[in-house]
N, CA and C of each residue as an Amber inpcrd file, in Angstrom:
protein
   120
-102.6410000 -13.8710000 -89.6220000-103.3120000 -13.5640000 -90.8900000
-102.3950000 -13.8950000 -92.0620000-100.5390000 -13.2560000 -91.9190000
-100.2280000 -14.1320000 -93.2620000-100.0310000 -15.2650000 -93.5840000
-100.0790000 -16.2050000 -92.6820000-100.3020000 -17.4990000 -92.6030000
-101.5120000 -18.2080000 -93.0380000-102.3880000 -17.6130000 -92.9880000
-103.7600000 -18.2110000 -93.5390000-103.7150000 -17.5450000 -94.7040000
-103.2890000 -16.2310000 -95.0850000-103.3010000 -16.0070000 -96.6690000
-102.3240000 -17.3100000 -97.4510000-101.1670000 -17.6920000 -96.7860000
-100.1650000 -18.3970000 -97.1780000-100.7140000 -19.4850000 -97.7790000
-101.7460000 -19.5100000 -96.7490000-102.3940000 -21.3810000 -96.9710000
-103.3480000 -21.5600000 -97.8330000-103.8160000 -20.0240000 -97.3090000
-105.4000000 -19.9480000 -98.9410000-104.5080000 -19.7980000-100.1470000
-103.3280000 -18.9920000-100.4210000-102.7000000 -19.4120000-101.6280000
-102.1240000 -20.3510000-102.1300000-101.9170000 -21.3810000-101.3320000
-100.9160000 -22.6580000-101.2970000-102.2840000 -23.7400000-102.3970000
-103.9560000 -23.6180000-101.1350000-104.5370000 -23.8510000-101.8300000
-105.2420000 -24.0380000-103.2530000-105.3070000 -22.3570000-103.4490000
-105.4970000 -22.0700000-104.9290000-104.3090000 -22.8290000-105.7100000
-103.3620000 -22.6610000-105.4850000-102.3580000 -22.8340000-106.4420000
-102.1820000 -24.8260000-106.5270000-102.3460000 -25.3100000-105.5700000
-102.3020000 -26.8900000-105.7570000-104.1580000 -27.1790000-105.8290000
-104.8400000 -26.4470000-106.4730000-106.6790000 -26.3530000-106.7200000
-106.8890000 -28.1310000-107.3460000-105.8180000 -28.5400000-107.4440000
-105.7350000 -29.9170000-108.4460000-106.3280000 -31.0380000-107.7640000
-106.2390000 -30.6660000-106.5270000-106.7650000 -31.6610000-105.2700000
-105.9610000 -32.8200000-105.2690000-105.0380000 -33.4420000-106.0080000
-104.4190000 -34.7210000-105.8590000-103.1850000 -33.8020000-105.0610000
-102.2590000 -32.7280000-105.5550000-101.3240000 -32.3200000-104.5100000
-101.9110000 -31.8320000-103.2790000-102.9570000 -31.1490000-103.3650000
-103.7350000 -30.7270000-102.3420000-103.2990000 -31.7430000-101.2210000
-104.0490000 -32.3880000-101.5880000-104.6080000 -34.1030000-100.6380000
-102.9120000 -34.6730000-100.3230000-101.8880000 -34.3720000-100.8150000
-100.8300000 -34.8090000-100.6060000 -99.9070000 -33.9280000 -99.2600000
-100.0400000 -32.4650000 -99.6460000-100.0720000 -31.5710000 -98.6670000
-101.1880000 -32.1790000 -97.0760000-101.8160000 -32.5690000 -97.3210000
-103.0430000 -32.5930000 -96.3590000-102.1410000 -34.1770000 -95.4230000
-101.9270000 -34.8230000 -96.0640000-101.3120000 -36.0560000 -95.4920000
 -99.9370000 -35.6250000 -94.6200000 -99.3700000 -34.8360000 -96.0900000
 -98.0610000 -34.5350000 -94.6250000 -98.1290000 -33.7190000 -93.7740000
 -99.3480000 -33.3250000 -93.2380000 -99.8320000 -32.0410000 -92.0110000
-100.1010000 -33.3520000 -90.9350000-100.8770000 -34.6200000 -91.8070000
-101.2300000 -35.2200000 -90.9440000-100.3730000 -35.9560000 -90.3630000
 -98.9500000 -36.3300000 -91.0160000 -97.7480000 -37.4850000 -90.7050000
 -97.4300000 -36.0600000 -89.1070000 -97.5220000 -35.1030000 -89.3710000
 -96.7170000 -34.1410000 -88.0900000 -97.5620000 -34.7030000 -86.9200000
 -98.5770000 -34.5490000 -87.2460000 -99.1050000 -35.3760000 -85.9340000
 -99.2190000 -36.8170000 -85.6020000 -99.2790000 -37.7490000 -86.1330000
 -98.9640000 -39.3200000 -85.7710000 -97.4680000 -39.3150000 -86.2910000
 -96.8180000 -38.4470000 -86.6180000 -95.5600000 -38.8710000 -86.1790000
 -94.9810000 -39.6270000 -84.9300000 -95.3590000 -38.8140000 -84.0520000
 -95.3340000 -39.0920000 -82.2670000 -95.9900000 -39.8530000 -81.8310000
 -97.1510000 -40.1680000 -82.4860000 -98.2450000 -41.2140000 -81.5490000
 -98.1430000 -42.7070000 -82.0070000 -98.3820000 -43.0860000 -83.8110000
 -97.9070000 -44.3150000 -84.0410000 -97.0270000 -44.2690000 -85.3610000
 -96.7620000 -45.5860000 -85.5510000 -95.8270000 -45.6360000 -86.7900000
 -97.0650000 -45.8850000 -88.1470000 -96.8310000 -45.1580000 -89.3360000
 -97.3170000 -44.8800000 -90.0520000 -97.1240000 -46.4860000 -91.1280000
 -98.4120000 -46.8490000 -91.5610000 -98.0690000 -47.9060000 -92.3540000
 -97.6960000 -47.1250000 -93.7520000 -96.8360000 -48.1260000 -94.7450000
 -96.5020000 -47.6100000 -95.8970000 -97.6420000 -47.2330000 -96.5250000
């Protein structure tokens, strides 16, 4: 549970959607980290 408060506040607070969406990419690099190489 404080982990999802963490994240619903992380949310509110980057509400701007361009950091949002930037956050959202590097959740996604954790996972194709391992699988392929990421183009620039």
């Amino acid at each position: 549970m404080e982990a999802r408060t963490s994240i619903d506040a992380l949310k509110k607070v980057f509400c701007e959607g361009r950091t949002w969406k930037r956050i959202e990419i590097e959740a996604k690099w954790e996972e194709y980290e391992g699988m392929t190489p990421a183009v620039d």
